[in-house]
N, C-alpha and C positions, 0 to 999 in steps of 0.2 A: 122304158129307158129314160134317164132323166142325164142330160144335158148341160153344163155351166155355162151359160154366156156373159161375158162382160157388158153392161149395156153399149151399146153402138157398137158392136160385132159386126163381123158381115155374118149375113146368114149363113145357116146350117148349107144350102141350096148351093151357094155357091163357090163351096169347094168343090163343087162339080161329084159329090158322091151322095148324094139324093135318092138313090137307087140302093145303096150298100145296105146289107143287113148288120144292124150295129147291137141287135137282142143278147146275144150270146157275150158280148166284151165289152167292158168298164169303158166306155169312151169319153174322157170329159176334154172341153178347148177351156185353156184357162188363158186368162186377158193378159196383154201385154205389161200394161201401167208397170212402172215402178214399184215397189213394197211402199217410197214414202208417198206415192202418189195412186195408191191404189183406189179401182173404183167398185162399187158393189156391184155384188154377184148376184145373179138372178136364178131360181130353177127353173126351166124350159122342160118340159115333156111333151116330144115329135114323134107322131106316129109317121113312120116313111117305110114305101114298100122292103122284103126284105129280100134279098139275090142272095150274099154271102158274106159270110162275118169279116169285118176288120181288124185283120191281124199284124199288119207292116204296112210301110210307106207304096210299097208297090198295089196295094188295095186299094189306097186313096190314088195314084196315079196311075190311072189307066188306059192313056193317052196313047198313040201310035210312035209317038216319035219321043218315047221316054226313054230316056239310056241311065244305067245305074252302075256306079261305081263303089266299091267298097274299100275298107281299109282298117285297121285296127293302132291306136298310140302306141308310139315308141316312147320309151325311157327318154327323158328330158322333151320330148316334141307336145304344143302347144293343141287344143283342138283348133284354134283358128289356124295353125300351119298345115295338119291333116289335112282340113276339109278346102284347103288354097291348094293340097295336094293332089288330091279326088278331082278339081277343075273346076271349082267356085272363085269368081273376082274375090277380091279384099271387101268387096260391099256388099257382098250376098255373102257371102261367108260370118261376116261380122253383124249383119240385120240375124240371120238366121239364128245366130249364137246366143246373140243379147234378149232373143224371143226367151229363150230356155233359162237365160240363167237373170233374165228379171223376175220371169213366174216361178224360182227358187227351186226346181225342177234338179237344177245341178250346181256344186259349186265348183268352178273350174280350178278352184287351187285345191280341188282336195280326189280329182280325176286319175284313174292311176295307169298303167301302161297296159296295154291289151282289150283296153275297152273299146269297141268295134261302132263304128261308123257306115252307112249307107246313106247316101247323096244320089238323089233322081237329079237328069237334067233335060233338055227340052228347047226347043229352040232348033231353027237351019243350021248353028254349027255346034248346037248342043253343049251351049256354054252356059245357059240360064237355070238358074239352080231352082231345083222346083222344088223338093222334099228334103230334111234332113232327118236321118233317122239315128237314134242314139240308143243302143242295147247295155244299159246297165245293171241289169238284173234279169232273171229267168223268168219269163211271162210277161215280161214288159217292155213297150218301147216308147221312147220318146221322143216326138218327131215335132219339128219345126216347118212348118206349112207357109207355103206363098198364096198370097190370096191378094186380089185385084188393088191394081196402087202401087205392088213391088215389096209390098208390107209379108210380115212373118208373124203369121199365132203359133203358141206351143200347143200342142197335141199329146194326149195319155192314154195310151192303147194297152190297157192290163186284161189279159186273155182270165175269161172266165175255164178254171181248169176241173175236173174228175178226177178221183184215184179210179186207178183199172190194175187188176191184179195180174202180174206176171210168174211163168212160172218155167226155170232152166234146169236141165240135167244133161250131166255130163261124164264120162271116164275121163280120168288125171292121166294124163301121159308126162307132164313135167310138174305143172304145181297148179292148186286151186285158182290161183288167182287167173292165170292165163289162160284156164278151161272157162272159168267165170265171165271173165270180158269176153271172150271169140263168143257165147252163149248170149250176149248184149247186157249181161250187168256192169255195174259201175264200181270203182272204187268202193266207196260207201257202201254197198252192199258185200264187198270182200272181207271188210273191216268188220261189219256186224258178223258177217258167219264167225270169221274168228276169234271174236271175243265171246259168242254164244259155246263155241266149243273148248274157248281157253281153258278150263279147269279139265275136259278131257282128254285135250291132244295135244301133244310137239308137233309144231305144224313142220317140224325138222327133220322129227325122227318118224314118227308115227302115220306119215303122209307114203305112200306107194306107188310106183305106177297100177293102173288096172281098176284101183279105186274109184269108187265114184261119190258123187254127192246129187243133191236136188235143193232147190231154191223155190220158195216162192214170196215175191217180194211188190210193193204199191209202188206204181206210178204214177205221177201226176202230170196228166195230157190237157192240152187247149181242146176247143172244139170240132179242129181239124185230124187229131189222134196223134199231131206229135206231141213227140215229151217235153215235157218243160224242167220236171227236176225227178229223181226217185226217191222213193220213200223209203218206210221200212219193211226189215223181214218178216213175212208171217210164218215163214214154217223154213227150216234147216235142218239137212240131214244128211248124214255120211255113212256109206258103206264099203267098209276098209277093213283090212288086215287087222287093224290095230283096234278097232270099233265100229259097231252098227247102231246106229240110233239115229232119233230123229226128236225136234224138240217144236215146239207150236209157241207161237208170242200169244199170252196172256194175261191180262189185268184184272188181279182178284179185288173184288170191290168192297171188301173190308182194309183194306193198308192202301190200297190205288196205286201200288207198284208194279210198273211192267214187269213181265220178266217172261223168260221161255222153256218149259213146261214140256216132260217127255209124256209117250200115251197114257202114264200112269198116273200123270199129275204130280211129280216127283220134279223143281226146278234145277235149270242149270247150273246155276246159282250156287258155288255153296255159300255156307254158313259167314263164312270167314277166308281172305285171301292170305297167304302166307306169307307173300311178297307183297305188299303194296307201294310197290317202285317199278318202274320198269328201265331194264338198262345199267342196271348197277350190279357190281361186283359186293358177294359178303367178304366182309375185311375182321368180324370178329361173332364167336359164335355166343350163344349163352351159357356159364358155367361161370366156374374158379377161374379166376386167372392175375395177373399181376397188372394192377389199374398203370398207366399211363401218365397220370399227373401225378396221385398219391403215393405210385410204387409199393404199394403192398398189395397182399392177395385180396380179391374181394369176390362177392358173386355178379358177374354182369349180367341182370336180371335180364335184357334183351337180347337182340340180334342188331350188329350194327350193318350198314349198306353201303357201301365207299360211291359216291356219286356226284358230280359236278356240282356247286352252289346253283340253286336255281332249279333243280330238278324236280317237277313235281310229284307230292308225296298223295297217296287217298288214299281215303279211308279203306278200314280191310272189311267193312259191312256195313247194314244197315243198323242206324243207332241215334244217338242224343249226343250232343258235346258237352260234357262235364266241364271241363274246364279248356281254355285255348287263352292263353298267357304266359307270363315269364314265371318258370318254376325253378331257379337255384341252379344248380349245376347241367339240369337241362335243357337250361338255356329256354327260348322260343320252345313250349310244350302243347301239347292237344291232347288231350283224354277222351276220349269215345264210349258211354257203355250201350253193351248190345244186350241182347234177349240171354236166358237160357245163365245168368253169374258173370257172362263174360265182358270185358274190358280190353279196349287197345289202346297205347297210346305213341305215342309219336316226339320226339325229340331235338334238339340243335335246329331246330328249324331256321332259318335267314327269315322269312316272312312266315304270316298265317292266308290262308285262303279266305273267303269271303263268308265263311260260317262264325257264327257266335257261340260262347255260351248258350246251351238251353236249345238252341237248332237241331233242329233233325238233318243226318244227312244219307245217304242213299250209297251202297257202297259203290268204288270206284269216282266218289266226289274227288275233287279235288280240296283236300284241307291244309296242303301246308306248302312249302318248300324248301329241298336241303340247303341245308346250311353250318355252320359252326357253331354256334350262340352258344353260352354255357363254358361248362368244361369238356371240351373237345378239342383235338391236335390237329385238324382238317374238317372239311366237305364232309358230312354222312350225314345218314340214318340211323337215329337209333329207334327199334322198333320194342315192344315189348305187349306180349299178351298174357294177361290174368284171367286167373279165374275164382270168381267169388275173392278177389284182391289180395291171391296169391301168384306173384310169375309164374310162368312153364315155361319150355321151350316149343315156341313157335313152329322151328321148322320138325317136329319131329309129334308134335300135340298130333293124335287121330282126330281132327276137328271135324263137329256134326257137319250131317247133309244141310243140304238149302229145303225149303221150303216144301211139305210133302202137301197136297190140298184136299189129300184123302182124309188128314185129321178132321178138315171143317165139310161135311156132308153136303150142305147148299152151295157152297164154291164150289167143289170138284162137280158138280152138276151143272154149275155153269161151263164149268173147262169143259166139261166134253160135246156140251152145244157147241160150243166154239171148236173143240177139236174136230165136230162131225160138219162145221161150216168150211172150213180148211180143207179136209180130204175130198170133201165134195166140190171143188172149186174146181167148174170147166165141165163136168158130164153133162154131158149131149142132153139128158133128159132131167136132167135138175131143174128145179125153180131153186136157185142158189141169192140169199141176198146177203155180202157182208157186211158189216156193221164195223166204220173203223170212227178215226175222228173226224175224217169228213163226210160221217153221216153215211146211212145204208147206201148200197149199190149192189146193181146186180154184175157178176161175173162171168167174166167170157175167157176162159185158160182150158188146156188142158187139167185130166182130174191128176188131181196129185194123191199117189196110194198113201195107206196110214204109215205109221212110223214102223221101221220095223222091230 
């Protein structure tokens, strides 16, 4: 474990946690000084016996007569008015404060409402602020320490975390999402299943009672097994009225594109989105019709999208950006070409997104946003899809499947190592290890059956 001390610290000893096991989490004390008065930093490596990891303020104060109060910022409220709330004088409120926001820890004009506060205190009327702990992010806290004198050093307690695989099923009595949370997922993992199943299902229509589905998704726990944030899904599956299947996250190492993969190696994924908007009304289809500005007939090569200025536009796949510039009547334009002849392009944009010419972008990017620009009467979309650089019509094109990985022999042979690491996730007699981005681990879930 290595240590930061500012020279002339007080010792590690005597914060009185001498005893703490600090092996498992990022502990560093950073020096009071000023930024313009900073003083150098030393590395310190202490071996000290180890009892149990430092995770909170309540680790470091483990006194008889600690009392802990909490609280969380309101809209317009200061953290020196919180922590004068919790039961801190004006002068331990403001030493404790200025520890943190000298060592640049936080900056209080940029704090926002809901950030949660924990103040230890100490003392016969338990008015002596001992600890300040500040939770501004998931696996981290930051806490402002008294140490002998009445002095405050800042403290950085970043929980060394694991992914551990989770694994929920459930019957839909009302909707996935509330079968999903009562089963302990999160939002974030609601939203992936259904964007893994958007090309196959109305989560409107197509959804049932009696239905079910299965889930298994990474969490990311401290050393203690609580969670600190979740991850992603590795395997999604529904069996409904309307559809049975099941799809596995895969990343084939020829393109390095996630994506999620039924047992056949066939992606969810298709080719091409029909819509790449969401939330908008079509206001005009593609064919013959009497243009708008020019008043004669013409062919309107695309599909337009009636949608608020600002609406974001993405890409309908995976591809290259031809061009993303001002093209003449279509105002703010972006051209995309994909695989297999085909071309998207996108129209009136207000703004472009953050891709260039010559970029790759990944479908579902974000490239554009609606707008008017051009010859346009309002707020739309104009979308249009060629092929070999003739229009069709979009919504009615049979556009290819997604990615099949049966074509490429040595992929689909990696998929199904991976598909048989996944179904095997959790049997009793497995030696299971999976391989995600934070590196192997072994698995402890229930086994999750193959797809069906």
């Amino acid at each position: 474990m290595n240590i930061e001390l500012s020279r002339g610290m007080a010792s590690f000893a005597l914060l009185g946690v001498a005893s703490a096991a600090v092996s498992l989490s990022t502990f560093y004390f950073i020096g009071q000084a000023r930024k313009a008065e900073a003083q150098p930093v030393v590395q310190v490596s202490l071996a000290v016996p180890l009892a149990t990891t430092l995770l909170s303020a309540d680790d470091m104060d483990t006194g008889p007569a600690i009392v802990a109060r909490d609280g969380k910022l309101k809209s317009r409220e200061t953290l020196t008015e919180l922590v004068q709330q919790l039961g801190a004088s004006p002068a331990d409120a403001s030493r404790a404060l200025r520890a943190v926001y000298d060592a640049e820890l936080i900056d209080p004009r940029r704090v926002r409402p809901g950030l949660e506060i924990k103040a230890n205190f100490s003392g016969p009327d338990e008015a002596q602020l001992t600890s300040l702990s500040i939770s501004n992010e998931a696996g981290r806290q930051i806490l402002s320490k008294r140490v002998t004198g009445g002095d405050f050093i800042p403290v950085v307690l970043s929980a060394q975390t694991r992914p551990v695989a989770r694994r929920i099923s459930a019957t839909i009595d009302t909707s996935i999402y509330e079968a999903a949370l009562a089963q302990g997922a999160r939002d974030q993992q609601v939203v992936d299943f259904a964007r893994i199943f958007g090309y196959d299902l109305d989560f409107q229509r197509d959804i049932h009672p009696g239905d079910s589905f299965e889930m298994v998704y990474e969490e990311m726990v401290d050393e203690r097994g609580n969670r600190v944030r979740t991850g992603e899904v590795l395997y999604a599956a529904i069996n409904g009225k309307s559809l049975k299947k099941g799809y596995y996250q895969f990343t084939p190492s020829d393109d390095g594109v996630m994506d999620y993969f039924d047992k056949n190696g066939e992606a969810a994924t298709k080719f091409l989105m029909k819509t790449p908007i969401n939330g908008a009304r079509l206001s005009s289809s593609f064919g013959y019709r009497r243009h708008p500005i020019s008043g004669y007939n013409k062919l309107h090569k695309g599909t337009d999208f009636a949608a608020p200025t600002g609406t974001p536009v993405y890409a309908a796949g995976h591809g290259t950006i031809e061009r993303a510039n001002r093209y003449g009547g279509y105002g703010n334009y972006v051209r995309i070409r994909h695989a297999n002849g085909y071309s998207t392009a996108y129209a009136h944009l207000s703004r472009f997104g953050k891709y260039k010419t010559g970029q790759r972008v990944r479908q579902g990017d974000i490239i554009g946003y609606v707008g008017s620009t051009g010859a346009s009467t309002g707020p739309h979309l104009h979308y249009e899809v060629l092929v070999r650089g003739k229009p069709v019509n979009a919504m009615t094109l049979d556009l290819p499947t997604g990615r099949k990985l049966a074509d490429t022999p040595e992929i689909m042979e990696d998929f199904l190592q991976r598909r048989g690491e996944i179904d095997a996730l959790g049997m009793p007699q497995a030696e299971v290890e999976l391989v995600s981005d934070q590196g192997s681990y072994p698995v402890d879930t229930v086994a999750v059956p193959p797809a069906p």
